[in-house]
TORBA-534262 format. One record per residue (C-alpha): residue number from 1; residue in three letters; y, z, x. Coordinates in pm, 1 decimal, always signed. Layout:
BEGIN
NUM/ALA/Y/Z/X
...
END
This chain:
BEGIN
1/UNK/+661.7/+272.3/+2340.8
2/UNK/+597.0/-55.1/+2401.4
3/UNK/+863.9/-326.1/+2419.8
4/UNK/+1149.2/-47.4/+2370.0
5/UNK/+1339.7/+81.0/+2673.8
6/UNK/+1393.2/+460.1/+2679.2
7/UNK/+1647.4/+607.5/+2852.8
8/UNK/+1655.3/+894.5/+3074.9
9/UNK/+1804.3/+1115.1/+2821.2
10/UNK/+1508.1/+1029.5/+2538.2
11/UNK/+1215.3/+1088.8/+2813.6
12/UNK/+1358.1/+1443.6/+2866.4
13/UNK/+1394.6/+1526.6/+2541.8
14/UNK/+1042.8/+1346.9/+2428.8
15/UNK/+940.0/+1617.2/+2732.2
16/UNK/+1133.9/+1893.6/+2605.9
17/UNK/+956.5/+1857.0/+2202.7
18/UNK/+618.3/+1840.9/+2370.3
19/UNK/+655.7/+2126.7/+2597.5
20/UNK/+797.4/+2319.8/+2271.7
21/UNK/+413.2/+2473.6/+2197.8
22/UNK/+396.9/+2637.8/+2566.9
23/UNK/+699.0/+2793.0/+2550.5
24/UNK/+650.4/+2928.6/+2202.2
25/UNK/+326.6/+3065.4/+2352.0
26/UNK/+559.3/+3220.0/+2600.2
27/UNK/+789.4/+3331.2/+2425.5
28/UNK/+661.5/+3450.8/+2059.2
29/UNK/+276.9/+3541.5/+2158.9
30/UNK/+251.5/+3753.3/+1895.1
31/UNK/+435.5/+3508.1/+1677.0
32/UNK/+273.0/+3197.8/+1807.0
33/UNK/+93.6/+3100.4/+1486.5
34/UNK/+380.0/+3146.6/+1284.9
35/UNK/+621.7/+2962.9/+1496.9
36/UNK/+394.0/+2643.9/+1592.6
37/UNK/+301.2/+2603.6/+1193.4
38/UNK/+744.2/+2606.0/+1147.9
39/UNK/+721.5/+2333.9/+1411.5
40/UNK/+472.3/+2147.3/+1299.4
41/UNK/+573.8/+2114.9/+955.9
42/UNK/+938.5/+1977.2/+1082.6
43/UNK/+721.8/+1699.2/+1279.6
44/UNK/+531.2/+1639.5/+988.5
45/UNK/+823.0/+1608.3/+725.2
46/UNK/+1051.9/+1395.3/+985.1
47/UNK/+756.6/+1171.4/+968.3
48/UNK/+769.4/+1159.5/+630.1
49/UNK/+1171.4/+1173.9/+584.3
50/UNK/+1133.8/+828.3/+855.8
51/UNK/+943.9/+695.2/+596.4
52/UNK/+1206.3/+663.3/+363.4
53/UNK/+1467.1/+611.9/+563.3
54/UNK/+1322.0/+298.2/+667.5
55/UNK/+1445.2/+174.4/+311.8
56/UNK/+1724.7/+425.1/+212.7
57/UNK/+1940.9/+272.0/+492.2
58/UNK/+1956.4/-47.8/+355.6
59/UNK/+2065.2/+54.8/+10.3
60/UNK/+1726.2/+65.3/-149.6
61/UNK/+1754.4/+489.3/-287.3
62/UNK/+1411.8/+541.1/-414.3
63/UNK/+1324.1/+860.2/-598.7
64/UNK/+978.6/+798.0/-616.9
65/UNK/+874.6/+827.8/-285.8
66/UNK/+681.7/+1213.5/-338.3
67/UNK/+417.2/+970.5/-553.0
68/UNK/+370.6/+743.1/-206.6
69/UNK/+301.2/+1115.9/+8.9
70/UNK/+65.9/+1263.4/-318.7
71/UNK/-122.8/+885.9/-369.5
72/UNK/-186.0/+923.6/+28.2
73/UNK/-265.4/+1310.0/+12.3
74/UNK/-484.3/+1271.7/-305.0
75/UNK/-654.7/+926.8/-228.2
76/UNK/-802.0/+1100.0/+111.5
77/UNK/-904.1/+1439.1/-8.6
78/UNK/-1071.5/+1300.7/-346.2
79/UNK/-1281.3/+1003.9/-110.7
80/UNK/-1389.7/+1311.4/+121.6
81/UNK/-1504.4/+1527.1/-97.9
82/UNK/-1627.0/+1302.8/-379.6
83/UNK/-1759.3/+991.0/-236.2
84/UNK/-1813.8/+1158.1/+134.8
85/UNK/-1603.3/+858.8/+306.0
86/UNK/-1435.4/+1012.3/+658.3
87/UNK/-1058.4/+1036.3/+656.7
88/UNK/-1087.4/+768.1/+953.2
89/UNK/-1202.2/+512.4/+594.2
90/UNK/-998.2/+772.5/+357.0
91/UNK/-653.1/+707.7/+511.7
92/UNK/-675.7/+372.6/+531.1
93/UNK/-765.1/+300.1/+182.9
94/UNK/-500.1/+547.8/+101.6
95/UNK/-229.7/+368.7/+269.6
96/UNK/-311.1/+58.6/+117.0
97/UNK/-310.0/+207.7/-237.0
98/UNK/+77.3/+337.6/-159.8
99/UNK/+174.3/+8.8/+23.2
100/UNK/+1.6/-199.7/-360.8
101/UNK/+185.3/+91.0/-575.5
102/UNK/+491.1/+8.5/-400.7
103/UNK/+483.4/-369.4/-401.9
104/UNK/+356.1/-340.9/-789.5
105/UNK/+665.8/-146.3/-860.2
106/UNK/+898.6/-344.7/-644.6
107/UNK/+842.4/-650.9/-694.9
108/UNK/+974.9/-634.4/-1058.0
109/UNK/+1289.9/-481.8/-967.1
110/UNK/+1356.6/-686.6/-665.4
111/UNK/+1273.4/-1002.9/-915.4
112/UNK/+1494.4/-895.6/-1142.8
113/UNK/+1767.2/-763.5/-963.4
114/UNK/+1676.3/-391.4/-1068.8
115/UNK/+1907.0/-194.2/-816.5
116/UNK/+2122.7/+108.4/-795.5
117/UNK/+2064.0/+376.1/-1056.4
118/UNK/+1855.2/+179.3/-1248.4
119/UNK/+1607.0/+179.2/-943.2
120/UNK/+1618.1/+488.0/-901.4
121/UNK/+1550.2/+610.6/-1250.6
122/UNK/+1244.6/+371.7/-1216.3
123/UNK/+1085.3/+541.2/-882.7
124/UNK/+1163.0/+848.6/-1047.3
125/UNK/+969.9/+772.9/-1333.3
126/UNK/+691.6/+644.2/-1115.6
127/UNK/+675.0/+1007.1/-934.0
128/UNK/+662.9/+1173.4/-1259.8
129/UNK/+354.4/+935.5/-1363.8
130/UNK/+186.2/+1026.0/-1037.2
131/UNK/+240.9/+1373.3/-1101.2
132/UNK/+103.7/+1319.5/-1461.6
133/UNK/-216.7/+1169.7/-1340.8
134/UNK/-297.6/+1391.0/-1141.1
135/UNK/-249.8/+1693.4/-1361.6
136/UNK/-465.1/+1488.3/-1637.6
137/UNK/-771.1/+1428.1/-1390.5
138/UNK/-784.2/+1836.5/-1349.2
139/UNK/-1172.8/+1810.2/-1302.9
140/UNK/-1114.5/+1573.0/-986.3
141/UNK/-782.6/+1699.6/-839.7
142/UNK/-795.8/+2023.9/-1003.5
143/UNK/-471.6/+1998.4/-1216.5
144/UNK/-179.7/+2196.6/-1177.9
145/UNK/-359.2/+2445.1/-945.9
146/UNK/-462.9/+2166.7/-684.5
147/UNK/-736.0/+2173.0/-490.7
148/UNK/-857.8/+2178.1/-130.1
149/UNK/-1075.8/+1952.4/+142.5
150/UNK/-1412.0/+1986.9/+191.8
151/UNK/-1413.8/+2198.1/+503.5
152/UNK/-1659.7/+2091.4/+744.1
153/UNK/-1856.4/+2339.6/+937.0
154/UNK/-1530.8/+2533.3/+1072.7
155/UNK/-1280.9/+2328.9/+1023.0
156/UNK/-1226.4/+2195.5/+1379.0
157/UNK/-1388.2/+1789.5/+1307.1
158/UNK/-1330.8/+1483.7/+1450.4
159/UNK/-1514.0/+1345.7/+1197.8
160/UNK/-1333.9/+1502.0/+903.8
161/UNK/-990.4/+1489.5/+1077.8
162/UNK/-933.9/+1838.5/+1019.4
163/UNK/-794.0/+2068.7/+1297.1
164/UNK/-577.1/+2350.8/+1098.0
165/UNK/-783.1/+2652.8/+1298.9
166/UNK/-605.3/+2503.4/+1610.5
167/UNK/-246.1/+2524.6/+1581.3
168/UNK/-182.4/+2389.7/+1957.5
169/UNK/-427.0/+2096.9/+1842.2
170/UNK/-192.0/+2040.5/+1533.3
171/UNK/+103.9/+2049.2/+1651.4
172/UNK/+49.2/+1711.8/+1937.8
173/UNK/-134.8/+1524.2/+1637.5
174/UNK/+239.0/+1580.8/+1476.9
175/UNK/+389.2/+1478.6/+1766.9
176/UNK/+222.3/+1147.2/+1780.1
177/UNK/+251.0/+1143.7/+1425.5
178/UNK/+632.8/+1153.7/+1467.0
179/UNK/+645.9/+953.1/+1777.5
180/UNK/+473.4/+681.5/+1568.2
181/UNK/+753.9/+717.7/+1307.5
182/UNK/+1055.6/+672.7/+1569.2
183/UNK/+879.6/+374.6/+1720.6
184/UNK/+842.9/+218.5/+1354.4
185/UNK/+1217.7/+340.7/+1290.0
186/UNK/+1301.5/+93.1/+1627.6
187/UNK/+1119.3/-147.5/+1570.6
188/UNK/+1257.8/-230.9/+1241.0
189/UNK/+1609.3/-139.0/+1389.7
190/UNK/+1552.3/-419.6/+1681.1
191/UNK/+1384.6/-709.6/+1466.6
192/UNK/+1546.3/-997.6/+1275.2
193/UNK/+1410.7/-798.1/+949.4
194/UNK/+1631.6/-540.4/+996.3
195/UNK/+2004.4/-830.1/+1024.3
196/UNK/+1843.6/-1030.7/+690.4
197/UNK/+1807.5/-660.8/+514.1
198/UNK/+2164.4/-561.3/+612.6
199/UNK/+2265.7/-886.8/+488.3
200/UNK/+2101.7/-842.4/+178.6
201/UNK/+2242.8/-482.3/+99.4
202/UNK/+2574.6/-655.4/+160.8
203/UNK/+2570.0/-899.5/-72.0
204/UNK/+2252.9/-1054.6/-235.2
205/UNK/+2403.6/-1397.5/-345.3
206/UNK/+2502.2/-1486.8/+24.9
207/UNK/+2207.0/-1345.3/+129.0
208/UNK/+2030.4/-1622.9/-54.3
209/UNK/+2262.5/-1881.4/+37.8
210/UNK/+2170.1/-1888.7/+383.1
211/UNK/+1810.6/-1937.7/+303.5
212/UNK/+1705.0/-1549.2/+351.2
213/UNK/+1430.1/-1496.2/+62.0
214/UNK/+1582.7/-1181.1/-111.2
215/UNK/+1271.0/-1072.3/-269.1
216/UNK/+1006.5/-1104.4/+31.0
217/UNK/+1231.9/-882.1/+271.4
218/UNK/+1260.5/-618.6/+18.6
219/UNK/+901.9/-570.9/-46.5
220/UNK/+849.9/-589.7/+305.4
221/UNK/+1061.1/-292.3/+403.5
222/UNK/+928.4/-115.1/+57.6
223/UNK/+534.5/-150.6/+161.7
224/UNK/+589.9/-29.6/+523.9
225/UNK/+791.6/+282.1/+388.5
226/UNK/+539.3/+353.0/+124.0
227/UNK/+252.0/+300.1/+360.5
228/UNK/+438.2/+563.9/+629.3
229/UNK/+531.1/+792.1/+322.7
230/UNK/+148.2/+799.1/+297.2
231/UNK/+15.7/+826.8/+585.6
232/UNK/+240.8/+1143.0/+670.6
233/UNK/+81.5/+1257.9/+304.6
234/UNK/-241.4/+1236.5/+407.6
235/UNK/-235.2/+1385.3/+783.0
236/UNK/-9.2/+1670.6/+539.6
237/UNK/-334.0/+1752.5/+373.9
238/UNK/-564.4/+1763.0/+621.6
239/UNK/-367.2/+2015.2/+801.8
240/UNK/-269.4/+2241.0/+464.2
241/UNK/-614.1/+2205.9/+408.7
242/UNK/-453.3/+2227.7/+29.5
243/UNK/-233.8/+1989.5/-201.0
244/UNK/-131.1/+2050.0/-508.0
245/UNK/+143.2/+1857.7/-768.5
246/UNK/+418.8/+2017.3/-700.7
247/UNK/+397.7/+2023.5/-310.4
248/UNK/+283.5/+1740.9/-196.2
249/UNK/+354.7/+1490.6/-515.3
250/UNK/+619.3/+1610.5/-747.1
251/UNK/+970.8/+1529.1/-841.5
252/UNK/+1114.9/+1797.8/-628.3
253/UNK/+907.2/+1662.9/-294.5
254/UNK/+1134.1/+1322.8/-393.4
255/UNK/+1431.4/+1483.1/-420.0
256/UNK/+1405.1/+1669.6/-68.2
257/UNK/+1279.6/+1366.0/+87.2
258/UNK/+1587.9/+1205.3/+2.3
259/UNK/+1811.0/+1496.0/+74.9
260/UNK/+1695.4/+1545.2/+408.3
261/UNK/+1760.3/+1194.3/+513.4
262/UNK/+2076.1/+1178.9/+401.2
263/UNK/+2121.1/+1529.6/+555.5
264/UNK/+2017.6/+1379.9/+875.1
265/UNK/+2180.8/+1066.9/+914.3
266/UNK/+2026.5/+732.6/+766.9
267/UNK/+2159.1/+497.2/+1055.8
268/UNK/+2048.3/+662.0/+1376.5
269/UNK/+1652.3/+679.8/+1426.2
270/UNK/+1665.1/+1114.3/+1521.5
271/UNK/+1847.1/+1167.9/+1174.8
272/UNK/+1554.9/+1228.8/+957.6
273/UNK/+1418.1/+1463.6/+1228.3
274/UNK/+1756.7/+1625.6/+1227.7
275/UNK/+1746.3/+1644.8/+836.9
276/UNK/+1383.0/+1803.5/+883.8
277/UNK/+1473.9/+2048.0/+1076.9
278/UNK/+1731.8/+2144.8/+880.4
279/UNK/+1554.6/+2150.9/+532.7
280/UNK/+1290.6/+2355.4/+695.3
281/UNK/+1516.6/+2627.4/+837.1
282/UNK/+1731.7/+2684.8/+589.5
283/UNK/+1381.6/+2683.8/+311.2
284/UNK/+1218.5/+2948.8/+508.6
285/UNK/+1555.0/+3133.2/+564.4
286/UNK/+1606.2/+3151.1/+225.2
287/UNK/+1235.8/+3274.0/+187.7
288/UNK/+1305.0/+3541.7/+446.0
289/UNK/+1591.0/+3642.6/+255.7
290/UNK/+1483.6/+3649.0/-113.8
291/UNK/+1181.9/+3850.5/-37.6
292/UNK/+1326.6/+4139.0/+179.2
293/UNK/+1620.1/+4158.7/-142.7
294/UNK/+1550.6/+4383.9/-390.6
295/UNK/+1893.8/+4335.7/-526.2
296/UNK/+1845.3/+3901.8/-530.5
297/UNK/+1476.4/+3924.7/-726.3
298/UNK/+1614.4/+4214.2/-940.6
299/UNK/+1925.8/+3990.8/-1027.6
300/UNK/+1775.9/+3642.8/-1071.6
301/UNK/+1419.1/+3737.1/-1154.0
302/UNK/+1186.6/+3449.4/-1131.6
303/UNK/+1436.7/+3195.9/-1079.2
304/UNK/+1566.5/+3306.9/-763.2
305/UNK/+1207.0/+3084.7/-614.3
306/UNK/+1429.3/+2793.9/-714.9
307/UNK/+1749.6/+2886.6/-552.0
308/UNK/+1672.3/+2669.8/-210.1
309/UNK/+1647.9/+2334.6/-479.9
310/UNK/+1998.9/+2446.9/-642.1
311/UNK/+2133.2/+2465.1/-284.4
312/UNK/+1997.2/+2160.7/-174.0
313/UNK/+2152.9/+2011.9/-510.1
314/UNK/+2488.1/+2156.8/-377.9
315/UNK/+2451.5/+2061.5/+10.1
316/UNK/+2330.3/+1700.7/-147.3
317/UNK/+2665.1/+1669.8/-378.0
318/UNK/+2889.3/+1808.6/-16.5
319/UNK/+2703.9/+1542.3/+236.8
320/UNK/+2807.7/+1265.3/+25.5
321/UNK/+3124.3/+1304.5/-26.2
322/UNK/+3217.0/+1441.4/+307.9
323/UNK/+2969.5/+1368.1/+550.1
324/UNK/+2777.0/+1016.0/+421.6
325/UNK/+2658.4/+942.6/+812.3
326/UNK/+2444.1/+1244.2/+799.8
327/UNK/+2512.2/+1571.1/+1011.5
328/UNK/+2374.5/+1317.3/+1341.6
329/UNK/+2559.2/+1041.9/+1253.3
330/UNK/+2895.7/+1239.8/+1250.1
331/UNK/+2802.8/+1430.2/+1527.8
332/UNK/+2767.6/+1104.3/+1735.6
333/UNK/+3140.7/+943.7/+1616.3
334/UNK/+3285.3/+1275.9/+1671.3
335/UNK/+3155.3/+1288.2/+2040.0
336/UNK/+3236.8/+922.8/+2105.9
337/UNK/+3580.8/+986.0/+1982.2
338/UNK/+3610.6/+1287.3/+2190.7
339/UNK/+3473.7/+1144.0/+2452.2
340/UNK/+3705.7/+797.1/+2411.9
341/UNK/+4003.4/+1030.5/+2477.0
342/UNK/+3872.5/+1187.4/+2782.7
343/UNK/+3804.6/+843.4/+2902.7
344/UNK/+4121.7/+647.3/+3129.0
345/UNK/+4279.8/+436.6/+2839.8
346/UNK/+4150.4/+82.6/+2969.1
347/UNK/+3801.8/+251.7/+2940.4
348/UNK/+3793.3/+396.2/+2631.2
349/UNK/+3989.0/+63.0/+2450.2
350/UNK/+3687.7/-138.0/+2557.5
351/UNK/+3517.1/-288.8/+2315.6
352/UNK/+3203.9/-167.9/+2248.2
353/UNK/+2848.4/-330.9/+2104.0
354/UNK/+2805.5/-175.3/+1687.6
355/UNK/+2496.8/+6.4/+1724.2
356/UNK/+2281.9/+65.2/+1323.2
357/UNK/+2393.3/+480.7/+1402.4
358/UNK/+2764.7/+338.7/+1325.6
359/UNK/+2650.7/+103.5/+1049.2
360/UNK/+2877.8/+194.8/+718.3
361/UNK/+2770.7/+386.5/+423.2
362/UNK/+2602.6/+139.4/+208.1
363/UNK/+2571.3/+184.8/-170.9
364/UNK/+2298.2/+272.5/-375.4
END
């Protein structure tokens, strides 16, 4: 990563995530499919989950942000198989779309001063549009029931991006995928953006005052997180080699987005990957456990398919209130106050430079 520093620590771990595949083929031959698509999926959606965070840390809660990963899903899969255009042109265009959505929607409310709830209920409204759309124009996207890439000849193309026959393939495009996301996540972290943004979350008026221009920073930090949001959209497609409404582009895609960021930890860049990998556990544990109980489908019927959102809803409601860093961020201040008391007491009284993974809990 150019221009950022990486510890010894980081390198081993960076090491350990991409050695993950060969010791899953180790491990779980049988299983290896199974297991590398559950991995890849957490490096996709902590892509994704980056995305917002890149916003949601500086007191800028979207909702809409499953409209950003369905525009960049959509956009890509109806070029391909309508107009022929590569995913190398599809994606592209795609992003751009999300990054003009977002600055069309954002640029009112930042005007304005539309923030807090209010902004929220609009990006919420602007996923439900998305979702709308896309249901209308069934004969293109194929409604409700979604619809699927051309595949070219057997699915393993440069050309076409697509490379869902090869799991071991898959799972390093994720890995840059996500590798791009932390780097993003730094960069921001480490520029003068990311003091005028923290400034601005603070307090808007004195923001101003010192000449920052409220309205420009916002929309900066909203068109890079819809343009990520969308680009982890579209790579989501071409390796689903399916999208439909209510999995890549509905309300509850939003809602998960934000709850596994928040899960996470906002402040530290490994928090949304943290969040990811907890989302994606405990949804396919849950899957595991429904199906193989008779005695859960027989008691709840149909709607025990929507007990992981009503848990989520719960876990949401129990993070904020108890644990608003995210489970990374309070994992980190527990060990450095553990560790503080291990330390001689001249060591562990010395002061030490505020890092963005021990930034407060800013508002909505």
């Amino acid at each position: 990563m150019s221009g950022l520093r990486l510890s010894p620590a980081a390198i081993i771990g960076l090491l350990a995530v991409a050695a993950l595949p060969l010791l899953v083929r180790l491990v779980f031959p049988e299983s290896e499919k199974y297991y590398l698509h559950l991995l890849i999926q957490i490096l996709l959606w902590s892509f994704i989950y980056t995305g917002w965070s890149l916003m949601g840390r500086f007191g800028l809660t979207s909702l809409g942000h499953g409209a950003f990963t369905g525009i960049g899903a959509y956009v890509t899969v109806l070029l391909w198989n309508f107009a022929g255009l590569t995913p190398w042109i599809g994606i592209p265009i795609a992003i751009m779309a999300a990054a003009v959505v977002g600055v069309l929607v954002g640029y009112p409310c930042f005007r304005f001063r539309i923030t807090g709830h209010y902004f929220g209920l609009l990006t919420l409204a602007l996923t439900e549009f998305v979702r709308l759309c896309i249901v209308g124009l069934r004969d293109y996207t194929g409604g409700s029931l979604g619809t699927q890439p051309a595949r070219y000849g057997n699915g393993l193309s440069l050309y076409a991006i697509q490379f869902e026959p090869d799991r071991m393939l898959a799972y390093y495009i994720a890995f840059a995928l996500w590798l791009f996301g932390l780097y993003l996540w730094l960069r921001v972290d480490r520029s003068m953006d990311r003091y005028a943004l923290d400034a601005v979350s603070q307090d808007e008026d004195a923001a101003a005052s010192v000449g920052i221009d409220v309205t420009r920073e916002k929309l900066k930090i909203t068109a890079l997180s819809s343009a990520v949001c969308a680009l982890g959209g579209a790579v989501f497609a071409q390796y689903q080699m399916y999208i439909g409404p209510e999995t890549i582009a509905g309300l509850g895609i939003s809602l998960n987005i934000v709850f596994a960021a928040i899960a996470g930890g906002l402040w530290v860049p490994l928090g949304p990957t943290v969040g990811a990998v907890f989302t994606q556990v405990l949804a396919e544990g849950l899957r595991v456990v429904i199906q193989g109980s008779a005695t859960l489908r027989s008691v709840l019927g149909n709607s025990a398919l929507a007990l992981d959102q009503m848990i989520y809803g719960l876990l949401l409601i129990l993070f904020i209130i108890y644990m608003p860093k995210g489970i990374l961020g309070t994992s980190t201040d527990w060990w450095r106050r553990w560790r503080g008391r291990k330390l001689p007491r001249g060591a562990a009284s010395s002061p030490r430079p505020r890092s963005s993974s021990t930034a407060p809990a800013r508002g909505a």
